[in-house]
Every structure is written in C-alpha cells, then in structure tokens.
C-alpha positions in Angstrom: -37.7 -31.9 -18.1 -39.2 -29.0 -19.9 -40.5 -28.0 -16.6 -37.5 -28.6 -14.5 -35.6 -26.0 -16.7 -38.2 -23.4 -17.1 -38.0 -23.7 -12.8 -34.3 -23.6 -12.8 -34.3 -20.2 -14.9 -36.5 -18.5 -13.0 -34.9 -19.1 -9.6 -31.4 -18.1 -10.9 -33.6 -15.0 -12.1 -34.8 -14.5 -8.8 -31.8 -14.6 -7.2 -30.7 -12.1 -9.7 -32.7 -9.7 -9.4 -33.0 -10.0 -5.6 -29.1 -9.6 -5.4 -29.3 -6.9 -7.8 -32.1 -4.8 -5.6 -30.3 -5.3 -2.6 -26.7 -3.9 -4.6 -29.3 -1.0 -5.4 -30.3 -0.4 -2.4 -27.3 -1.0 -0.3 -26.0 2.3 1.4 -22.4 1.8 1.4 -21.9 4.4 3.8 -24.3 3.4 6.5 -23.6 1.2 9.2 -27.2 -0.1 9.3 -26.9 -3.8 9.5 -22.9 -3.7 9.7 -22.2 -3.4 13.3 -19.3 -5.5 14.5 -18.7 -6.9 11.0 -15.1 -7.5 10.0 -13.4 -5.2 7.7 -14.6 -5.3 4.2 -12.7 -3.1 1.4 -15.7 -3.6 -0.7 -17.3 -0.6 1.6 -15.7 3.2 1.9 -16.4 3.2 5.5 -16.6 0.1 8.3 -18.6 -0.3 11.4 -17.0 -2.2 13.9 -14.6 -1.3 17.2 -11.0 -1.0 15.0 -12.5 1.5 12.8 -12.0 4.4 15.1 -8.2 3.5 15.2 -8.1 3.2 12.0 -10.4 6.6 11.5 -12.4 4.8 8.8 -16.1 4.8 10.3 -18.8 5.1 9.0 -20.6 8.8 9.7 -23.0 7.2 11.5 -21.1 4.7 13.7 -21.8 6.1 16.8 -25.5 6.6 16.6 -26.4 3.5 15.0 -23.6 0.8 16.7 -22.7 2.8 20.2 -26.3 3.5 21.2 -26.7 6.7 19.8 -25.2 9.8 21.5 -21.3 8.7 20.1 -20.2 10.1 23.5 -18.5 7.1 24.7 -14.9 5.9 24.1 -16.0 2.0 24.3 -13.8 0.5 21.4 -12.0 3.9 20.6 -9.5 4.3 23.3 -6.3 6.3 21.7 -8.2 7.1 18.0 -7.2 10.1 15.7 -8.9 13.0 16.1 -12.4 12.4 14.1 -14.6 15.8 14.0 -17.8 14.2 13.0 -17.6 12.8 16.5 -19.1 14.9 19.5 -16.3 14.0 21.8 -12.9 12.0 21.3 -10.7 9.3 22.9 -7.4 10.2 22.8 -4.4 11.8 24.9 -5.0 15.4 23.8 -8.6 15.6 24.2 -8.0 16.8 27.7 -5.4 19.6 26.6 -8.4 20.3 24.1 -11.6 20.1 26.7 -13.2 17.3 24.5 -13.4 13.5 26.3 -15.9 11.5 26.0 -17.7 11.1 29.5 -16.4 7.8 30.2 -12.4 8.3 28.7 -11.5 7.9 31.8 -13.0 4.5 32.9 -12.4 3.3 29.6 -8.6 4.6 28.4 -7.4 5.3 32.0 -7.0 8.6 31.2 -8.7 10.9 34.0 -9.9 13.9 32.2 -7.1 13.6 29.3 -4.2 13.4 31.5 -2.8 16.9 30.2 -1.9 20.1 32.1 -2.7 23.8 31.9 0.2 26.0 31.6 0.0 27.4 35.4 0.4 23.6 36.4 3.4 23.5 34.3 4.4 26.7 35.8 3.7 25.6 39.4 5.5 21.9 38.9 8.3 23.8 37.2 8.6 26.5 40.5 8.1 23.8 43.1 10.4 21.2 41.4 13.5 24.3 41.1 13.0 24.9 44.8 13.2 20.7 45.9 16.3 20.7 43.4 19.5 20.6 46.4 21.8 19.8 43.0 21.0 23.1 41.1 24.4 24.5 40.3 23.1 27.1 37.9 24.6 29.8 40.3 27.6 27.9 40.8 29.0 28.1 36.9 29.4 30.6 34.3 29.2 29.4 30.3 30.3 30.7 27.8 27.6 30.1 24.9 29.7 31.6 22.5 28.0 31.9 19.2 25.0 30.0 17.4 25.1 27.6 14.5 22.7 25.8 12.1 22.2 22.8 11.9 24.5 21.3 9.0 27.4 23.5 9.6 30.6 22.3 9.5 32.4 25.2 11.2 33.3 25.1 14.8 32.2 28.5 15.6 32.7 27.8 19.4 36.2 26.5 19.7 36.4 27.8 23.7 35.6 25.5 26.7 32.0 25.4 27.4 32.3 26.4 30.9 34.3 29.7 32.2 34.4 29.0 35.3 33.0 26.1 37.8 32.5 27.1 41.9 35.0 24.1 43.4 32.2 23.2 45.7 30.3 21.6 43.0 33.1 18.8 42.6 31.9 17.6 46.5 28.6 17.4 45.7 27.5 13.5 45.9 25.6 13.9 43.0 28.6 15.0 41.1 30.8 12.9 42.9 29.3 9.7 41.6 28.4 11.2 37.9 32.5 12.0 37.7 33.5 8.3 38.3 31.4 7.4 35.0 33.4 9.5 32.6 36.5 7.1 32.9 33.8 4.3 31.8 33.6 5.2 28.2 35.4 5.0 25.1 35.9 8.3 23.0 35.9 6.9 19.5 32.7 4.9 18.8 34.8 2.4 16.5 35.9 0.8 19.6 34.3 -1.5 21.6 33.8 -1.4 25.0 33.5 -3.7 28.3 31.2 -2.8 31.1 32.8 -4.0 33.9 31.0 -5.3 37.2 33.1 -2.2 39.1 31.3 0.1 36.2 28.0 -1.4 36.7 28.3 -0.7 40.5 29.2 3.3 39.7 26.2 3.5 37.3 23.8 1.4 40.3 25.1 4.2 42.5 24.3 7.1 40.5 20.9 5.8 39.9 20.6 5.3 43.9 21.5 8.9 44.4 19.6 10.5 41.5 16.3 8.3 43.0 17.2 9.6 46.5 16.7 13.3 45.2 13.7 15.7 46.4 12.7 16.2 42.6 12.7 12.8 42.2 10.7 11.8 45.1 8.4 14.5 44.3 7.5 13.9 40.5 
C-alpha cells in the first residue's frame, strides 16, 4: 500500500514538473508547433489562416506555417495592413505596389485592382467624350453662396438653375427621368404606392440609362 502511494506521488510529481518545464519553456509568441490550431486567448498571438483577418499573428507566421518567404496571400485574402509582413493581401496593396505574388490567383485581385491617376484621368477624358447626355453647356447655375454643415440658414433662397437650353427637355434621357418626378411624395410622412405604370417609367429609364455609350463603355 505503502508502495502504491509513494508511486502515485511521484507520477503526479512528474507530471508536475513536466507541465511546469514545458509552461517554462513555452514561447507564447512563436508559432512553432501551433500551425492551424484554433484560436486560444491563453496566447498573445495565433497561428492559423483567420489570424491575418483578424491581424493577430504571430511574428513568425509566415516563415514557420506558410513555408517561409510570407509572400503568399493563401489564407489572407482581404487582411489589414500588417508591416512585419513582406507583402500584403488586400485591395490597396496595388495602389501601394505591395501584393503578394500570388494575390491575384488567390483574392481575384489582378495586381490590386487599383488605378494610377493618368488612368483616372484617361477613363475620366474618354468617358466625357462617349457622354451624348452631357448638358453642362446647356444650363447656367446659380451656386449662390456656401454653407456649413449644421446651418440652419438658407443662404441660397434662388432657383438652382438660371437658365436651362429648351433642347434639353427633348432629350430621351430627360424625357423618361421627367415622368418620375410625379412618382413621389414630397413629405416623407406619407406613404406611398408604386404603381405598375410607375414601375414601367422607372424599367424605362434604366433601359435608356443602360443603352448609353458611358454605360456600355465602363
């Protein structure tokens, strides 16, 4: 009996001191060993494929669970930016020149999905010259004066527009926008119907707006 206790105490010891080494040892901010586990709060950092979401890995994620170099967006697809990581996974990486080799084949994304400022400046040039429906030579406003924002003067009491060129009215475009302005109720206390015939004016307007060269074009 003697014997059987004197056993019993030194295994629980063992087991002790064996959990207590490895506590000792234990680098709570390492992913060695940890790859792919589930979250634990007991650890300051985790090591598995929600952790770049979540921008809580580990420092050394990437070379010890992704094979090393961290240049791949496997599992990382749309993270925050994380600057211990050589390159990133999200949709401004391309405006910023830093995807990961394979963001595209993993997030979709091409090389970031962004564009440089002359692209924006060549979309905006070619998409003004498609645009038939421009009427910005066509009408004169009068802008009147500028506000902030929780003013409760009307500083602008004037109609918006000075003057409108009648040929604007004919336009098809405008044509079919006009016949939705009888479709709506001024006050928002009231509540309104939405009538089959106004269903068919919005269809059209939608039909026309799709038709466009801009439209067609973006």
């Amino acid at each position: 009996m003697i014997g059987r206790t004197l056993f019993t105490a030194w295994l629980l010891g063992s087991l002790t001191l064996a959990i207590s080494i490895r506590d000792i040892v234990r680098d709570d901010s390492s992913c060695e060993g940890r790859c792919d586990d589930a979250f634990d709060s007991s650890y300051p950092c985790q090591c598995n494929t929600a952790c770049a979401s979540h921008s809580d890995c580990c420092a050394d994620y990437a070379s010890v669970c992704q094979g090393g170099s961290g240049e791949s967006c496997k599992g990382k697809c749309g993270a925050h930016y994380d600057p211990s990581l050589a390159c990133q996974c999200n949709d401004k990486c391309g405006q910023y020149g830093n995807c990961c080799p394979d963001y595209g084949e993993e997030c979709g994304g091409g090389d970031g999905g962004s564009l440089s400022d002359q692209d924006l400046v060549v979309l905006s040039e070619m998409l003004i010259s498609d645009d038939a429906n421009n009427v910005g030579g066509k009408i004169q406003l009068n802008l009147q004066c500028t506000t902030n924002n929780g003013n409760p003067q009307d500083c602008s009491p004037a109609p918006l527009f000075t003057s409108v060129d009648p040929s604007v009215m004919e336009m098809p475009i405008y044509v079919k926008l006009a016949a939705l302005y009888d479709n709506y109720v001024t006050s928002p206390g009231t509540v309104e119907d939405h009538t089959e015939e106004e269903q068919m004016e919005e269809m059209a307007l939608i039909e026309e707006m799709a038709g466009t060269a801009v439209m067609k074009t973006t």
